[in-house]
GUVORO-890485 format. One record per residue: residue in one letter; residue number from 1; chain; x, y, z of N, C-alpha, C in turn. Coordinates in Angstrom, 2 decimals, padded with zeros to 5 digits, always signed. Each point is the difference from the previous one (the first is absolute). Layout:
REM GUVORO-890485
R	A	NUM	A	X	Y	Z	X	Y	Z	X	Y	Z;
...
//
This chain:
REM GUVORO-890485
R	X	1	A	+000.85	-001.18	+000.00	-000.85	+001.18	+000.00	+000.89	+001.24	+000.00;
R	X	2	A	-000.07	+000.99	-000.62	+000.36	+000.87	-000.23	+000.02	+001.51	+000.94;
R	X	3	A	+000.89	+000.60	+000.20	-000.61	+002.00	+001.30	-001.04	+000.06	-001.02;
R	X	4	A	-000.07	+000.28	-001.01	-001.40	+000.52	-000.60	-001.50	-000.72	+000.53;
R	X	5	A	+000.42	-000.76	+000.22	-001.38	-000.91	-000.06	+000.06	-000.29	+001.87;
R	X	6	A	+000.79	-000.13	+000.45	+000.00	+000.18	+001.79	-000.22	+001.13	+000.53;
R	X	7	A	+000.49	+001.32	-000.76	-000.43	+001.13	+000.74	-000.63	+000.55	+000.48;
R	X	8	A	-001.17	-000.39	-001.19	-001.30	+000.82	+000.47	-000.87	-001.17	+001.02;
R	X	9	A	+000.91	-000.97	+000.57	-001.37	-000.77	+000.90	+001.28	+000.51	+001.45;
R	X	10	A	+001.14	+000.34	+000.14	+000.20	+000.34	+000.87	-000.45	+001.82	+000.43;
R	X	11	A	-000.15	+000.47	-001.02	-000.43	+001.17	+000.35	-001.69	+000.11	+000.41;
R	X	12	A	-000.85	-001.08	-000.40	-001.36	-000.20	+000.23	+000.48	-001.00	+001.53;
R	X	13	A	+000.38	-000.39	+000.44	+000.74	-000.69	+001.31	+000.41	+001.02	+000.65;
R	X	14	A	+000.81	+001.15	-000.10	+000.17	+001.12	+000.77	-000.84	+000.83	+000.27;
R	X	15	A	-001.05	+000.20	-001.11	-001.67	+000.51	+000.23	-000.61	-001.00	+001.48;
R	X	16	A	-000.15	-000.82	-000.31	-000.81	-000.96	+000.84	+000.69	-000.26	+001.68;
R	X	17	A	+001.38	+000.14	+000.06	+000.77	+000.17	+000.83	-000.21	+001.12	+000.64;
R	X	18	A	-000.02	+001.14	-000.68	-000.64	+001.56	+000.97	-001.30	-000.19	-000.14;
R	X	19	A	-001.21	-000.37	-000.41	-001.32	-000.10	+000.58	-000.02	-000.83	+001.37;
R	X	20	A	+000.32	-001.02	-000.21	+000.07	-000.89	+001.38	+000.73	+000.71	+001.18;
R	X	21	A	+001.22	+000.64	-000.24	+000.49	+000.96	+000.90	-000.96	+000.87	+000.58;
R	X	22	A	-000.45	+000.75	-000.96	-000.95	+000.60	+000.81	-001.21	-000.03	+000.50;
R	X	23	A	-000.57	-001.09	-000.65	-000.92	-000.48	+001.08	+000.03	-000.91	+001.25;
R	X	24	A	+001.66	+000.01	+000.59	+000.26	-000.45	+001.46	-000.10	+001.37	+000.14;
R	X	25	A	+000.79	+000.79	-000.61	+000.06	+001.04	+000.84	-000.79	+001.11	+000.52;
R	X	26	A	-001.58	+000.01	-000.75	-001.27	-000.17	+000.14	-000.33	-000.29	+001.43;
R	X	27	A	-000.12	-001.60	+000.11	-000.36	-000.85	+000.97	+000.87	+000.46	+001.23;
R	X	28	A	+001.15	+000.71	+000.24	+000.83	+000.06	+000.22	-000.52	+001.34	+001.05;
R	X	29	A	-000.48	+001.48	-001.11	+000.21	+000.91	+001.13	-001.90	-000.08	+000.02;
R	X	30	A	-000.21	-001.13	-000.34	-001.35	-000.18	+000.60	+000.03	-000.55	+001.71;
R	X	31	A	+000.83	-000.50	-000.04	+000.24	-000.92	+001.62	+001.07	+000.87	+000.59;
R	X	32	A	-000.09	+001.63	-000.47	+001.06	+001.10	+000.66	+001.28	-000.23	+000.08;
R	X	33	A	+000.51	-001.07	-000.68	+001.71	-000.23	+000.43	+000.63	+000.75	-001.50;
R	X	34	A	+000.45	+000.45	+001.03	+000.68	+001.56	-001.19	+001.23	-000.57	-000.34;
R	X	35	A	+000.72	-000.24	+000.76	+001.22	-001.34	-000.49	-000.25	-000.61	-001.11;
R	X	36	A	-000.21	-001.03	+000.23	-000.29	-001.12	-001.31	-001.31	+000.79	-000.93;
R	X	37	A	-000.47	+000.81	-000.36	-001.01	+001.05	-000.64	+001.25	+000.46	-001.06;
R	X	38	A	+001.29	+000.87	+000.87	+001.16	+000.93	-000.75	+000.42	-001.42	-000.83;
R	X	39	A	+000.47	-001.49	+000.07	+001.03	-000.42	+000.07	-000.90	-000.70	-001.14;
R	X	40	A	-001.25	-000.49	-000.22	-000.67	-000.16	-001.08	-000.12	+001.18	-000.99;
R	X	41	A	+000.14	+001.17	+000.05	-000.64	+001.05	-000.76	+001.66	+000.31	-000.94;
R	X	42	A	+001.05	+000.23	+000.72	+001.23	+000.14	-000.19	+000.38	-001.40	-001.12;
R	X	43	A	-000.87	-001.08	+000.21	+000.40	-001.39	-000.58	-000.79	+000.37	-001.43;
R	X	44	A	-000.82	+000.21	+000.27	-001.40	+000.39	-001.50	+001.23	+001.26	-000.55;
R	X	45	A	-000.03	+000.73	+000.28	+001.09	+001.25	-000.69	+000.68	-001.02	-000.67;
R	X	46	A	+001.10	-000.56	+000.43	+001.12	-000.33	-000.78	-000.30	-000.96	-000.83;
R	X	47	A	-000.92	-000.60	+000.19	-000.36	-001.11	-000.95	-000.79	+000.64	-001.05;
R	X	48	A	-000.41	+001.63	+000.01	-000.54	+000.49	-000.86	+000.77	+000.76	-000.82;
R	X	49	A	+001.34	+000.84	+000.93	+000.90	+000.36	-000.81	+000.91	-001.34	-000.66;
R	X	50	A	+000.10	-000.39	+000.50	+000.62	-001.58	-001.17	-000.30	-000.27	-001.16;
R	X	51	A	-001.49	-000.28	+000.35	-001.10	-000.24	-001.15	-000.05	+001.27	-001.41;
R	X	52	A	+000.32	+001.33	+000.38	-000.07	+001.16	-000.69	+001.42	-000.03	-000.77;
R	X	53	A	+001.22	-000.25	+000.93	+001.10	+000.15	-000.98	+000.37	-001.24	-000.83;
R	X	54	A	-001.05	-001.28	+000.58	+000.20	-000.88	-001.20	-000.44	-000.01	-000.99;
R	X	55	A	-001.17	+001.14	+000.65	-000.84	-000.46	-001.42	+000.38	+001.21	-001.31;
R	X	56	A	+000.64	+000.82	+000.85	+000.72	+001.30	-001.28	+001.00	-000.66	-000.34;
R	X	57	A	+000.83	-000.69	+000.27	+000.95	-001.07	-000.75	-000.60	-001.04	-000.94;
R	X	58	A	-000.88	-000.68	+000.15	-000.85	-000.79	-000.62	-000.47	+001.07	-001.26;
R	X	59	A	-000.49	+001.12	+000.19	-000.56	+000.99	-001.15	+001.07	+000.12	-000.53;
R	X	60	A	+001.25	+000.95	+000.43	+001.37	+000.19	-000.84	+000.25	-000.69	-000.61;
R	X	61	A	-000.04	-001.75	+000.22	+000.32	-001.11	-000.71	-000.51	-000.82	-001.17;
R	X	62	A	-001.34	+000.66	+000.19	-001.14	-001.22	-000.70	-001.00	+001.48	-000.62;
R	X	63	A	+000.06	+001.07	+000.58	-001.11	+000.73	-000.77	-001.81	-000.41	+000.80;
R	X	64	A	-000.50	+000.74	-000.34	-001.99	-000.36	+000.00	-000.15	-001.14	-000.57;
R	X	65	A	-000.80	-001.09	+000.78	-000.63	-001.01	-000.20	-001.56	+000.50	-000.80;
R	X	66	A	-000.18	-000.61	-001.57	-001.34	+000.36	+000.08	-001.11	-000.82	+000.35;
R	X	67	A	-000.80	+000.19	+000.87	-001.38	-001.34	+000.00	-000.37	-000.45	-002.06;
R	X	68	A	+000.22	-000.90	-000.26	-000.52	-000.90	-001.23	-001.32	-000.23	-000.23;
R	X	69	A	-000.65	-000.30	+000.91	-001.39	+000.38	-000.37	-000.87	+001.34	-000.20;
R	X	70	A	-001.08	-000.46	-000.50	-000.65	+000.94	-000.42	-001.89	+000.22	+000.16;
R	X	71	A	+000.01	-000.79	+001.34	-001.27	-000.27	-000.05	-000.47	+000.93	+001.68;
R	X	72	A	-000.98	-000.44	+000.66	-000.81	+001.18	+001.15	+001.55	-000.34	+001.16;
R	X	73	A	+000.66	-001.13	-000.29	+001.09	-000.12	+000.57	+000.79	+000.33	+000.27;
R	X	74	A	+000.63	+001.05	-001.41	+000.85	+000.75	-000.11	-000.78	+001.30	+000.84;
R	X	75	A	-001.10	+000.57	-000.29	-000.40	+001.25	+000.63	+000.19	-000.25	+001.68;
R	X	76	A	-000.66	-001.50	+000.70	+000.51	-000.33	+000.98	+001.25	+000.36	+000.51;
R	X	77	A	+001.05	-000.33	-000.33	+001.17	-000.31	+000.08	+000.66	+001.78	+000.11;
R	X	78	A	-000.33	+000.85	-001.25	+000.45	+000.95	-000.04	-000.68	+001.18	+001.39;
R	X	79	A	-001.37	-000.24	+000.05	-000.73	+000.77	+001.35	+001.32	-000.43	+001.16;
R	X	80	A	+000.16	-000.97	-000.06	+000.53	-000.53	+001.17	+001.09	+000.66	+000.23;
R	X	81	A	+001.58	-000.25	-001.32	+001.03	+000.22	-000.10	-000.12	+001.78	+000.01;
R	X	82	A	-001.12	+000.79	-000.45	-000.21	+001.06	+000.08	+000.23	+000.77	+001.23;
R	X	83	A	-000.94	-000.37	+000.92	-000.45	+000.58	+001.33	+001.16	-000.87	+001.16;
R	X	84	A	+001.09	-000.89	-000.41	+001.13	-000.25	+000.79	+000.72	+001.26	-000.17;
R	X	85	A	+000.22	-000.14	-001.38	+001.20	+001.21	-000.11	-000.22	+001.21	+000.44;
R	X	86	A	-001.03	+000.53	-000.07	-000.26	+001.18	+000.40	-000.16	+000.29	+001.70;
R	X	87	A	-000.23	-001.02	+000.61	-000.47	-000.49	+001.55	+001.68	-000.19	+000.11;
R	X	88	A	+000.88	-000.50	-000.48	+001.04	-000.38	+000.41	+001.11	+001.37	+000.20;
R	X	89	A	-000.29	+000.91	-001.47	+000.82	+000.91	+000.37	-000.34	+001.43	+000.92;
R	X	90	A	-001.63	-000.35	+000.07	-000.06	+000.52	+001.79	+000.49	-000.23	+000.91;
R	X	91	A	+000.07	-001.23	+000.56	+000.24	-000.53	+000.95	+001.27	-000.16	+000.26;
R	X	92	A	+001.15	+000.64	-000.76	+001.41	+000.04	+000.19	+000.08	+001.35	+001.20;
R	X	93	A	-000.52	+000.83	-000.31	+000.18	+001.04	+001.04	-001.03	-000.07	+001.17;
R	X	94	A	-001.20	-000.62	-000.07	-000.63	-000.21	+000.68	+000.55	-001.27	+001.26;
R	X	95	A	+000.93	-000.91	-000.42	+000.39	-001.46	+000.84	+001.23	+001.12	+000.48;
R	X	96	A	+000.79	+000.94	-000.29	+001.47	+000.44	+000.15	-000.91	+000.80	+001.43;
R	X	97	A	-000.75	+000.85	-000.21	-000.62	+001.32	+001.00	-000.33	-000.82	+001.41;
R	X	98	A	-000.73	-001.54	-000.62	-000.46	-000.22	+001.34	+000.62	-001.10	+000.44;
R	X	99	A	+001.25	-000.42	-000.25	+001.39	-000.63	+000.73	+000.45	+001.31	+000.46;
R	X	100	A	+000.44	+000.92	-001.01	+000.47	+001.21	+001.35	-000.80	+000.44	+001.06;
R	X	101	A	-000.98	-000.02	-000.04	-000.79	+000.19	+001.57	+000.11	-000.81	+000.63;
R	X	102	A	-000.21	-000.93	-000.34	-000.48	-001.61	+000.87	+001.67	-000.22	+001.04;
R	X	103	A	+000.84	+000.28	-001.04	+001.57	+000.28	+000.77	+000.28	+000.92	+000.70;
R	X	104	A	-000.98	+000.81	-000.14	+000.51	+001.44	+000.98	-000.81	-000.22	+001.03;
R	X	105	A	-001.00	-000.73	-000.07	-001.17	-000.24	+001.26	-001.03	+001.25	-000.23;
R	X	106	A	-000.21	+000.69	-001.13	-001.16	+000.52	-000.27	-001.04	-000.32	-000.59;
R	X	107	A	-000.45	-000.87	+001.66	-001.01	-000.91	-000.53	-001.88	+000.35	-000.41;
R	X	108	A	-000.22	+001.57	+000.46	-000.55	+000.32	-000.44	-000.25	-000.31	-001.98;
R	X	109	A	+000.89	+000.99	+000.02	+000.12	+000.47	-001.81	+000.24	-001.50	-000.70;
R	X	110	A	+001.16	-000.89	+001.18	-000.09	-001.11	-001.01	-001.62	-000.88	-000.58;
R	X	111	A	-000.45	-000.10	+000.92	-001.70	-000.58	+000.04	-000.40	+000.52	-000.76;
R	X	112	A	+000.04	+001.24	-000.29	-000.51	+001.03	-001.21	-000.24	-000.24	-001.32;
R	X	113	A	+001.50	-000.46	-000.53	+000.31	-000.15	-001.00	-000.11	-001.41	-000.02;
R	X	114	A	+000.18	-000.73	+000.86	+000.36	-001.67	+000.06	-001.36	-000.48	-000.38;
R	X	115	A	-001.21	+000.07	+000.46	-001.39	+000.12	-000.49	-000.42	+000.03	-001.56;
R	X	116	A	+000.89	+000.66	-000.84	-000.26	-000.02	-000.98	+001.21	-000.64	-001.22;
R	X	117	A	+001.53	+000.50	+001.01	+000.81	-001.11	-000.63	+000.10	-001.77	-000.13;
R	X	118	A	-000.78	-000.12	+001.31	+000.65	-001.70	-000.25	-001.68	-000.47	-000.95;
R	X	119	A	-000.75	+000.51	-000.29	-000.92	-000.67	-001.04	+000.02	+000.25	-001.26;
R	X	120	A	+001.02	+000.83	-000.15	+000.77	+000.34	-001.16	+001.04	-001.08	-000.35;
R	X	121	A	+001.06	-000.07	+000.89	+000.78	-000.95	-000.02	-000.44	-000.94	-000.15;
R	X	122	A	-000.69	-000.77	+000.66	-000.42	-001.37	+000.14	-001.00	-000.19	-001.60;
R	X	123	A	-000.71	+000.95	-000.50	-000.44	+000.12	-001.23	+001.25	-000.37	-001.56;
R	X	124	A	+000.35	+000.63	+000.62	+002.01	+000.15	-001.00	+000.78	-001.41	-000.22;
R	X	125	A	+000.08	+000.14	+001.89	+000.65	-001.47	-000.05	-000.76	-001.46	-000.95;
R	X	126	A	-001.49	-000.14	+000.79	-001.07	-000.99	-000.74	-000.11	+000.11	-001.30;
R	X	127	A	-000.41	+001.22	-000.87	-000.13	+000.29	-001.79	+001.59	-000.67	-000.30;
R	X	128	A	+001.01	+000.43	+000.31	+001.62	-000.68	-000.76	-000.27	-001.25	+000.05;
R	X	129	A	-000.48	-000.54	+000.84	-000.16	-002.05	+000.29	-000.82	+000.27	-001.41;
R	X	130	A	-001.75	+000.06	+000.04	-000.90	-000.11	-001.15	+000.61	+000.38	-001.12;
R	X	131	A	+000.87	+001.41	+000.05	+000.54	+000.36	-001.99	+000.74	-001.29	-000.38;
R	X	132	A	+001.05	-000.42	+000.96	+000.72	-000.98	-000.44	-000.30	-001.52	-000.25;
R	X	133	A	-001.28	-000.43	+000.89	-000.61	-001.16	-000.77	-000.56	+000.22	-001.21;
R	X	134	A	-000.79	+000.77	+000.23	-000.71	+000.42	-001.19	+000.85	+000.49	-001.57;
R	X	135	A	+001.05	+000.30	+000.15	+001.00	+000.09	-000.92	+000.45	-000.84	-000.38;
R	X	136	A	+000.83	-000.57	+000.91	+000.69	-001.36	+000.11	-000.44	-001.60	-000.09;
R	X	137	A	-001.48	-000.02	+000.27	-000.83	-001.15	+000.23	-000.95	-000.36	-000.51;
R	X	138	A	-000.87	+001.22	-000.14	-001.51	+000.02	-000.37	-000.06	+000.42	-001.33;
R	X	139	A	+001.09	+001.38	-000.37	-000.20	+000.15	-001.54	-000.19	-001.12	-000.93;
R	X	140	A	-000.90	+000.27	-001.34	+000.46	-001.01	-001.01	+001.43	+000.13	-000.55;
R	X	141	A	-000.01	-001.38	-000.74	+001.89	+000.18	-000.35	+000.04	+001.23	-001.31;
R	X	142	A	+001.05	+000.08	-000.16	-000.07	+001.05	-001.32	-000.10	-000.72	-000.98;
R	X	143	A	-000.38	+000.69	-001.50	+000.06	-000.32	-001.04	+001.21	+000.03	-000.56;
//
């Protein structure tokens, strides 16, 4: 098997790796332990910045994947891949603002923002798993 053809299931694995992260870490400052809450949330980050500079290496390397089909599938597929990207490059300054609070212990403002970042994230993280089956799995083959 080939990096071309492994990449994109480890980068849909690094997606799925920060969703699960953060939903301990969810569960986490649900049961108030702010400890293991930071130490999951800090884990989802890096597995998200990972996921981001692999996957701009993966682009540098290989270029845009196009979906091959052409049926309500493809419109599927593209809604989807649509509203990641755009959700995703929110949520770069939005995940950065509320690790810097959450580290400074401004836990006010962090809640603030955290409220609306981690269902963003967790949105981001989940759509990269779906683009990439659905790319990778579900498309028809090409012509």
């Amino acid at each position: 098997m080939s990096w071309e053809q492994i990449h994109p299931a480890i980068n849909a694995g690094l997606n799925a790796t920060s969703a699960i992260l953060l939903g301990f870490g969810f569960a986490a400052i649900k049961r108030k332990d702010i400890a293991r809450h930071r130490a999951f949330m800090v884990a989802a980050f890096t597995a998200s910045t990972i996921f981001l500079i692999s996957y701009l290496v993966r682009y540098a390397l290989t270029g845009s994947h196009r979906y091959p089909g052409d049926g309500w599938d493809k419109i599927v597929y593209l809604l989807i891949l649509f509203t990641h990207m755009v959700l995703a490059a929110i949520l770069v300054p939005m995940a950065l603002r509320a690790l810097f609070l959450g580290w400074r212990a401004r836990f006010t403002d962090h809640r603030r923002i955290a409220k609306w970042t981690w269902p963003i994230w967790m949105y981001v993280s989940v759509t990269g798993v779906v683009v990439y089956v659905m790319l990778y799995h579900l498309a028809p083959a090409p012509h």
